[in-house]
N, C-alpha and C positions, 0 to 999 in steps of 0.2 A: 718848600714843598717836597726836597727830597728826603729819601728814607733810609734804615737801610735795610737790606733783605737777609732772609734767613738763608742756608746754605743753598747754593744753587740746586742739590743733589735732592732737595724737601721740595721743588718745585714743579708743579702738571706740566710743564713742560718736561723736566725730568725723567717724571715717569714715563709719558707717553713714547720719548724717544728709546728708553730701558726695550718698553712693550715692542718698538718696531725693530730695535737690533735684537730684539729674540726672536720675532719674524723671519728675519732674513736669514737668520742659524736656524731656520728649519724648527723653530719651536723651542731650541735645546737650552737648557738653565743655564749651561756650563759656558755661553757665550757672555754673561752678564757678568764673571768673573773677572774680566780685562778693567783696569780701575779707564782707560783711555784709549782710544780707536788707535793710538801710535804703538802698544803692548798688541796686538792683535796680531796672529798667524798672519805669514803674507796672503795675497789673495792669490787662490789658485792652490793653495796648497791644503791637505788632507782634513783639517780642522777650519779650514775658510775657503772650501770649495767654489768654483763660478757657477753663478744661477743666473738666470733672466727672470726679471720683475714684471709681469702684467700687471697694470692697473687700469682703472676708469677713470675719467674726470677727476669726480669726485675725493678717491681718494689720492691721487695726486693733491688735491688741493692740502691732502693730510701730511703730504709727508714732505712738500719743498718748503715751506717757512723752518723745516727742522731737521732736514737732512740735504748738503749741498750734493751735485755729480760726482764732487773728488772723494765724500766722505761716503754714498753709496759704491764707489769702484772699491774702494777701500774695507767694504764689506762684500767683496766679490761680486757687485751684479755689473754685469758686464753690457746691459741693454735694461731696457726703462721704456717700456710699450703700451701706449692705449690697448684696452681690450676690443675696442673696437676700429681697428687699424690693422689693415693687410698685412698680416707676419709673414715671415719665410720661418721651414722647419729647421729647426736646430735638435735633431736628435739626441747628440748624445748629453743634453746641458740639463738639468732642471728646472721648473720652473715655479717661482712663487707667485702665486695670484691673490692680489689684495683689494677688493670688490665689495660694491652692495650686494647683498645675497636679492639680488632681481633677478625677474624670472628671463630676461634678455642677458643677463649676463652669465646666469648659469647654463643657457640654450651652447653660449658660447663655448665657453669651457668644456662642454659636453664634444662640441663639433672639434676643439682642437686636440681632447685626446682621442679621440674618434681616428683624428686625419697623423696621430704619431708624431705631431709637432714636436714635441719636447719630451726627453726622460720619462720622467715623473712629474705630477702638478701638485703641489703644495695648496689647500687651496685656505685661506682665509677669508672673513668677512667681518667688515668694519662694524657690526649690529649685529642681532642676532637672525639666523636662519632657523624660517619658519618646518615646520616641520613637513606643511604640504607641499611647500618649494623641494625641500630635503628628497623626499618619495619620490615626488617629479622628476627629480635630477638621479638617482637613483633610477628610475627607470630607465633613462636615457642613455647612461654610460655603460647599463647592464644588455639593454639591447643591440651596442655598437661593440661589444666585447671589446670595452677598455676599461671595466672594470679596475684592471689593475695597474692602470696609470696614476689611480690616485693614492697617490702616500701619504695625506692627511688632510683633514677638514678642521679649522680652527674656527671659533667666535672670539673677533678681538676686540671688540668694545672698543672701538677707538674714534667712535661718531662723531669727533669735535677735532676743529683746528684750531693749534697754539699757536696764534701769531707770537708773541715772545710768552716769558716765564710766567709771567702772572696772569696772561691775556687771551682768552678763547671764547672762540665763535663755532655756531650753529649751523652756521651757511643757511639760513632757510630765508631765501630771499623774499621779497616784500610780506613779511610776517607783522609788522601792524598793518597793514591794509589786508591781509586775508582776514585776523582776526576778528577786526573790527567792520567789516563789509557786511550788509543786509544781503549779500547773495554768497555765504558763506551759507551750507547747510548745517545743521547738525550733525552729520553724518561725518560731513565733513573737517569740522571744530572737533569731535572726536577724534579723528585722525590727527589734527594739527596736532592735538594737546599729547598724544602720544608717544607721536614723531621727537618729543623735543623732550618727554618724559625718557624717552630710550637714549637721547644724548646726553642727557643729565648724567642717568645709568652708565654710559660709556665712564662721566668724568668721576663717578663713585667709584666703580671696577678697577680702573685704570690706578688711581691714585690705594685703594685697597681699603679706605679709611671709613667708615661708615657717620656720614655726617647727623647731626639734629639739623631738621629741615622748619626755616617760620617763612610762615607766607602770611598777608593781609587774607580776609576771610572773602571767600566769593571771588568770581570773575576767574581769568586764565589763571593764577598763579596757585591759585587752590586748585584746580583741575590737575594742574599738572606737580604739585606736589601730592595729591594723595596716590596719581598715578604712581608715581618715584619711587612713594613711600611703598606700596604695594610691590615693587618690584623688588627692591634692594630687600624686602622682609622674606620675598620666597624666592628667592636666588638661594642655591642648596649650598654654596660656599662661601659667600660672603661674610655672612653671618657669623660663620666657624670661626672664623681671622680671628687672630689676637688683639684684643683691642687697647690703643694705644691709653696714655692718660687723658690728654685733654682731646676730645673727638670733631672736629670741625663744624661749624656753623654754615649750612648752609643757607641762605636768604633767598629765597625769590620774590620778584618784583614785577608790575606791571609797566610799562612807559607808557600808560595813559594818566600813572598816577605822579607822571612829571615829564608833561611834553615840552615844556620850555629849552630844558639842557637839550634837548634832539635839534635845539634852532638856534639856540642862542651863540653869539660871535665869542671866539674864545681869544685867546691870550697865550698860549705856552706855545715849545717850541714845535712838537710833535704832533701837537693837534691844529696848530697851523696850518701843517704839512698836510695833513688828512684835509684840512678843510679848504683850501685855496689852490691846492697841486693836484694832478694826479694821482692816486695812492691809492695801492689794493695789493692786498698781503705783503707786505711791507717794500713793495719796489712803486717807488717815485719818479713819475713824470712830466717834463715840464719842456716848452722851448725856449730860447736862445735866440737874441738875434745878432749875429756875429756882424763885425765891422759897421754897426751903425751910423756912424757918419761918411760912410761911402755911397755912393749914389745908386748901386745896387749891392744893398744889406742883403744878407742872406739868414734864415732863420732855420737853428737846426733842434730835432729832438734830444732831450737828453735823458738816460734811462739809468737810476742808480738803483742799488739793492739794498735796502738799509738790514741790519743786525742789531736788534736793541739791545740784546743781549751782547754781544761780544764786541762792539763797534765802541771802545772807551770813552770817546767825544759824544757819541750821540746815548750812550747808557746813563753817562755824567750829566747833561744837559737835555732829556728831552722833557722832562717835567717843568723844567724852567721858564720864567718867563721870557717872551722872545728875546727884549734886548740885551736880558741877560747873557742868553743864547750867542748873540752877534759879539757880544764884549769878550767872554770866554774863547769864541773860535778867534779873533784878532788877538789875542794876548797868546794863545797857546803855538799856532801858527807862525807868531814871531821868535817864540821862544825857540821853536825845533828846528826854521831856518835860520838862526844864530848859530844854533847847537851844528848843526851841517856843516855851516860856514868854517866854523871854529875846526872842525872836526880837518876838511877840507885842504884849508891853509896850513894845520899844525903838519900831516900827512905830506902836501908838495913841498914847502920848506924842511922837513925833517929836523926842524926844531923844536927844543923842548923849551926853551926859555925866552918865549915872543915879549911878553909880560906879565907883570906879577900876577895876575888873573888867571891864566894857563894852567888849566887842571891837571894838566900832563906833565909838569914844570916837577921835576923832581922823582918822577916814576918811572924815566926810563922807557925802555922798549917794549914790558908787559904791558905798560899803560898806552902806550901808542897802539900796541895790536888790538888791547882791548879795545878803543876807541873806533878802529877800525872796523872792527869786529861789529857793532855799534848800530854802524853807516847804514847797513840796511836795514833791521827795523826801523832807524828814526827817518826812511825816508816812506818806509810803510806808513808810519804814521802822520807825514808829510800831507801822502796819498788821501788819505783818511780825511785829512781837517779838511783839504784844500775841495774835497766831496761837498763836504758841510758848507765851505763857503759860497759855493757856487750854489747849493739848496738853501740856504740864507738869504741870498742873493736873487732867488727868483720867487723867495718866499714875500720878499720885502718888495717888491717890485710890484704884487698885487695889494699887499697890507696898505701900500703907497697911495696909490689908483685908485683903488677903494674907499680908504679912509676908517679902514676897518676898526679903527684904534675910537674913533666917536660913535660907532652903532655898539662896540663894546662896550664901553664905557655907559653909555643911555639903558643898556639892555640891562645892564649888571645893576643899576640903581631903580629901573623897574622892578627887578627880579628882586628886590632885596626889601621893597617896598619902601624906599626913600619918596616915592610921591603916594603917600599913602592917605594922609592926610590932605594934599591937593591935587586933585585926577586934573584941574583945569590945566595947571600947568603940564602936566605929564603929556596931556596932549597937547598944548600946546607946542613942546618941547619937539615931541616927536609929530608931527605935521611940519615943522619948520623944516627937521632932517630929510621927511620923505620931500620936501617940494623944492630941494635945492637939487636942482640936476645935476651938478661935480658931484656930490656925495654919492658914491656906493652907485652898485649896478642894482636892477631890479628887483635882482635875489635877497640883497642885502637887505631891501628898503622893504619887503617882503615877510621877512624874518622878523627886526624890526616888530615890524606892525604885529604879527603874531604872540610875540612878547609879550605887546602891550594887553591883545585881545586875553591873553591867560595869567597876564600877570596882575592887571586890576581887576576894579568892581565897574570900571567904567559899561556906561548907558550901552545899549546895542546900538540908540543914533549916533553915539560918538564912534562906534566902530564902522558904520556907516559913515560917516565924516571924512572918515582917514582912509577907508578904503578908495576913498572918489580920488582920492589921490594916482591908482593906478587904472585908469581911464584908460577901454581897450585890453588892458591884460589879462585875458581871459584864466593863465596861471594862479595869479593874485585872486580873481575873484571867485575862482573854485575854492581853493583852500577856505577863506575867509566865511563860504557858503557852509564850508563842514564845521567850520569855528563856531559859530553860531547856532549848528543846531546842537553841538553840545551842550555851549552857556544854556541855551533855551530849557533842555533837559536838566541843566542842573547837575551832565556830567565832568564839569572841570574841578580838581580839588584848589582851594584858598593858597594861592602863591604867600601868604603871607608867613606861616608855618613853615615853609618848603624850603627856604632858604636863610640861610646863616651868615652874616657875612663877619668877615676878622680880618682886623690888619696884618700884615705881612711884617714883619722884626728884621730890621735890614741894620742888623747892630756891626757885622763886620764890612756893611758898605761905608756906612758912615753919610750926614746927610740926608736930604730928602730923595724924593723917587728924581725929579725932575734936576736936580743937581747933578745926581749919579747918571742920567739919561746924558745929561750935558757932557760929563764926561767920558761916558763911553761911545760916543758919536765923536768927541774931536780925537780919540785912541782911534778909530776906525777911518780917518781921513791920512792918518798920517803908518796905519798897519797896513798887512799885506789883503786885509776884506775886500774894503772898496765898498761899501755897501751901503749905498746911497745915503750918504752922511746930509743931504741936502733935505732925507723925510722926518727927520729925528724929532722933530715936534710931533710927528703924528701917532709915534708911539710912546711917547710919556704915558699916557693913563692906563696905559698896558702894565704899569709896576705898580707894586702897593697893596692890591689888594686881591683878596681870595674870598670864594662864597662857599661854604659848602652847601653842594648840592642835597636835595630831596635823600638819594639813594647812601649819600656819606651819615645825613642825620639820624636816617633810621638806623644803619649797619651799626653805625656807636652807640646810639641807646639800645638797642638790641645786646652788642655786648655789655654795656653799664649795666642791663638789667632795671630798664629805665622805658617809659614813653610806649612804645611799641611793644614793649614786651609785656604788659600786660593785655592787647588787644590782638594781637595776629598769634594768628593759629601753630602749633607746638604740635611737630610731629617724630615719633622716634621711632625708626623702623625693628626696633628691639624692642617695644613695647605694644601690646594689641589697641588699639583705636586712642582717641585724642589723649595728650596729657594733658591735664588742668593745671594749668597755668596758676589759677591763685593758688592752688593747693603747695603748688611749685614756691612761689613767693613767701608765703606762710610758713615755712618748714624751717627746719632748727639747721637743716642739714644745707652745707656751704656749697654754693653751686661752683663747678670748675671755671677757671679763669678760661676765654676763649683765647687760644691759641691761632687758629686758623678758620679765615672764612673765606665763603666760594658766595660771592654776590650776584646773582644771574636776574639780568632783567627780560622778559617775555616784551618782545613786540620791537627789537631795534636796542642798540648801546652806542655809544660813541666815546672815541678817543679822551673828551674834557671829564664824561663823569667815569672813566679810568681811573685816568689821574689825579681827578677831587678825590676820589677814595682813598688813596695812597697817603693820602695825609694822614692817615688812621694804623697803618702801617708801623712797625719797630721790630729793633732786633728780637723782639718777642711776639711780635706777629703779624704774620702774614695774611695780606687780601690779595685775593683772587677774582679779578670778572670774569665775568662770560654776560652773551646774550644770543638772541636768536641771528641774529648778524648786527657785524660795527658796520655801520654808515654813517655817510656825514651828514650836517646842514640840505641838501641839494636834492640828496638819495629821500630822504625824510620827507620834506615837503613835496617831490612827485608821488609820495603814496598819500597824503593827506588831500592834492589834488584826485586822485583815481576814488577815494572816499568821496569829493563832494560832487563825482560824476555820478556817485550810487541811486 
């Protein structure tokens, strides 16, 4: 399932971070010149002056997945402050201020050049400022005579967060339960469909590229693609851009039209971690309970920062399947403490010639220094694995407990319609799972069940059936309330269609999945893992196989030019209202190959239909999610709960 990616330099994450180191130069082009943050004026000095950073929440949330504290000092901010947090004045520093253009935050700004807090205020807004905020705030700074505090006003379109290179979020938290609630106004569905129309707008601006946008016709994703469309057409410079050969596809999506992947148990290593740990904006957490077999254990938190991007072990493996995952961190781990070892003893003996295997054996004292030299990266990357195994390690410890590896497996042969032909056993199947109490916690059995209810054509009394299963659970039997009056409506689409499934080509493992399971559990009793080598039957069915998802089938026939693409709606902001699509198919003249697409689902995304899309991925092109926010399995089913309180 891995891929590989085009240059990092073509990636929204890329740009986004290009846009905020021209921020922090004060706007200036001539900062974007530097090919690397290690070519840059020292800080402090005349061309990388020190500023202070205000922000809000908000845009905090924009810019720590993609700029650390050393690599902000490193573009001279010397301080990194809530806007709405007690400052002390720093006269003579400047300040950049990077904000929602709100009418609370612009009150603010007014009050601190009022009060001569800072130099100068730089002022930025991550969206655009409206015009009657604009006036407002204009009067303020003109009434307090600090008119001329302000050195600049920017719109940066930067309304979206890159968790890694391919991967951004909305932040618009419970966005399928606002959408889809009967106490959602119209007034207010206007606003929604807006708010995420202008984020969109941030990732068009941002990236400079002017996409063809397809939506399904009707419901949010049409709303907020004609919005899009409307904007990016009367944007006074967008348009002017040079337009490249092949122009991005963008897709938007509803996740009503594939609630299943929002529940379903997954399998890789990365969405594990989302799904079973702690995780949000990519820092993972979990506890420990040190010295277990002491009479008073102690249980401590453990708090790591993952980099998908620059973390080699977790960039290499986080698409993979988990135990692939565990084999790779036990094989790599022992290779580096060899390499240490080796490095170590050649260094305290000052021999060259231990034996014939001695890579130094013959090179003398350049290669000993080199070797030396060596020592601390390969214990960086020590640091690095020995992270991984310890997140492996508490990954598998619930995989364990749970038994997550049989609600996958049951879910995936649901979802794929292997009981299509007999719903009796299907539920039979799953009724056995949910009434064994070892199996899986609530949540699990929970999901599950929701599966079943969206992935057949089974009876509403068989969904009745298997719900009496959770007697008491008032969780379970909300959800299951909202289930139902979909089916009743007629609004779930035919899981049959939605999903794909394909064997996995395991030609350089050699062997079947459970062989190679076999053996990468006895590698891991006898490597430096540890990694409960005694569960390893319960992650066998975790290899082998892959489905694509609802949102991977459309996005390929949409580039094949296939399925979808003759029914969803074809918008091009360089062209006045719809194109017709048959007109399009019909035509002599050869349509460009897609290059790049931005897959954005309305209502929630999550970590698995990420990485389902990435199969689709080559050094010739690149996909891109987004959604209204990632959440997991847990996040998902408390909004479908709050839906069947409506």
């Amino acid at each position: 399932m891995m891929m590989q990616q085009l240059e990092d330099t073509s990636s929204l994450k890329s740009f986004q971070l290009r846009a905020v180191h021209r921020m922090l130069a004060f706007n200036e082009e001539s900062s974007l010149s530097y090919e690397n943050e290690y070519q840059l004026p020292p800080a402090g000095s005349s061309h990388n002056q020190w500023k202070i950073l205000i922000y809000d929440a908000a845009c905090r949330s924009i810019i720590s997945p993609i700029m650390s504290v050393q690599q902000l000092r490193r573009r001279g901010v010397t301080l990194h402050l809530l806007i709405n947090s007690e400052r002390e004045a720093i006269p003579d520093v400047p300040a950049i201020y990077f904000c929602f253009p709100t009418k609370e935050n612009l009150a603010r700004i007014a009050q601190d050049c009022a009060s001569g807090l800072y130099q100068r205020a730089h002022l930025n807004f991550c969206t655009k400022l409206d015009r009657g905020l604009m006036e407002d705030f204009a009067k303020l700074v003109i009434q307090s005579g600090s008119f001329d505090r302000i050195a600049s006003v920017h719109d940066q379109y930067l309304d979206f967060v890159c968790l890694e290179q391919s991967l951004f979020s909305l932040y618009k938290s419970n966005s399928y339960q606002i959408i889809n609630s009967s106490k959602t106004t119209e007034v207010m569905m206007e606003q929604i469909m807006t708010d995420i129309a202008y984020g969109l707008f941030s990732v068009v601006a941002t990236t400079g590229q002017i996409p063809v946008i397809r939506c399904p016709k009707g419901g949010a994703p049409e709303m907020v693609a004609r919005k899009l469309n409307k904007m990016v057409a009367e944007h006074p410079t967008l348009l002017r851009k040079k337009a490249s050969l092949s122009r991005p596809l963008l897709v938007i999506l509803d996740r009503s039209s594939d609630l299943i992947t929002a529940v379903q148990h997954c399998s890789t290593y990365q969405a594990l971690i989302d799904d079973v740990l702690q995780h949000n904006a990519n820092r993972v957490e979990f506890q420990v309970v040190q010295d277990p077999e002491s009479t008073r254990p102690k249980t401590v938190t453990k708090k790591f920062d993952l980099d998908p991007d620059q973390d080699p072990f977790y960039k290499a493996h986080k698409f993979q399947p988990f135990p692939e995952a565990i084999e790779s961190n036990g094989t790599e781990l022992q290779e580096v403490t060899a390499r240490e070892q080796e490095i170590r003893s050649t260094t305290s003996s000052n021999s060259k010639s231990k034996t014939s295997a001695d890579p130094f054996r013959g090179g003398g004292a350049n290669d000993l220094v080199s070797a030396v030299d060596s020592l601390p990266a390969l214990l960086d990357r020590k640091k690095q694995l020995e992270v991984h195994t310890s997140i492996l390690q508490a990954v598998m410890n619930q995989v364990a407990v749970r038994d997550v590896p049989q609600f996958f497996e049951l879910e995936s042969a649901l979802a794929t319609g292997q009981y299509k032909n007999d719903l009796a056993k299907a539920k039979k199947d799953v009724l056995a799972l949910l009434s064994t109490e070892s199996k899986g916690s609530a949540e699990d059995k929970l999901r599950l069940l929701v599966v079943f209810a969206l992935a057949t054509t089974a009876k509403t009394s068989d969904i009745v059936d298997l719900t009496g299963a959770f007697i008491g659970d008032k969780v379970a039997t909300t959800v299951m309330k909202y289930l139902k009056q979909l089916r009743s409506m007629h609004m779930l689409p035919s899981a049959n269609d939605m999903f794909q499934e394909m064997s996995v080509q395991n030609d350089d493992k050699g062997g079947s999945s459970s062989t190679m399971l076999s053996s990468l559990m006895a590698k891991a009793t006898t490597q430096a893992t540890g990694l409960l080598a005694k569960a390893a039957d319960k992650v066998t069915s975790m290899l082998g196989k892959i489905h694509k998802h609802h949102a991977t089938v459309v996005v390929e026939n949409l580039c094949d030019f296939k399925g979808e693409d003759e029914t969803f709606l074809y918008l091009d902001p360089k062209v006045k209202g719809d194109v017709d699509v048959t007109k399009l198919r019909t035509t002599v003249m050869t349509r460009a190959t897609v290059r790049e697409v931005i897959c954005f689902v309305v209502g929630g995304g999550s970590y698995s239909e990420y990485q389902n899309l990435q199969m689709l991925a080559s050094d010739k092109r690149r996909i891109t999610y987004g959604s209204t926010e990632v959440l997991n399995a847990k996040a998902f089913l408390q909004q479908l709960e709050a839906l069947g309180h409506d």
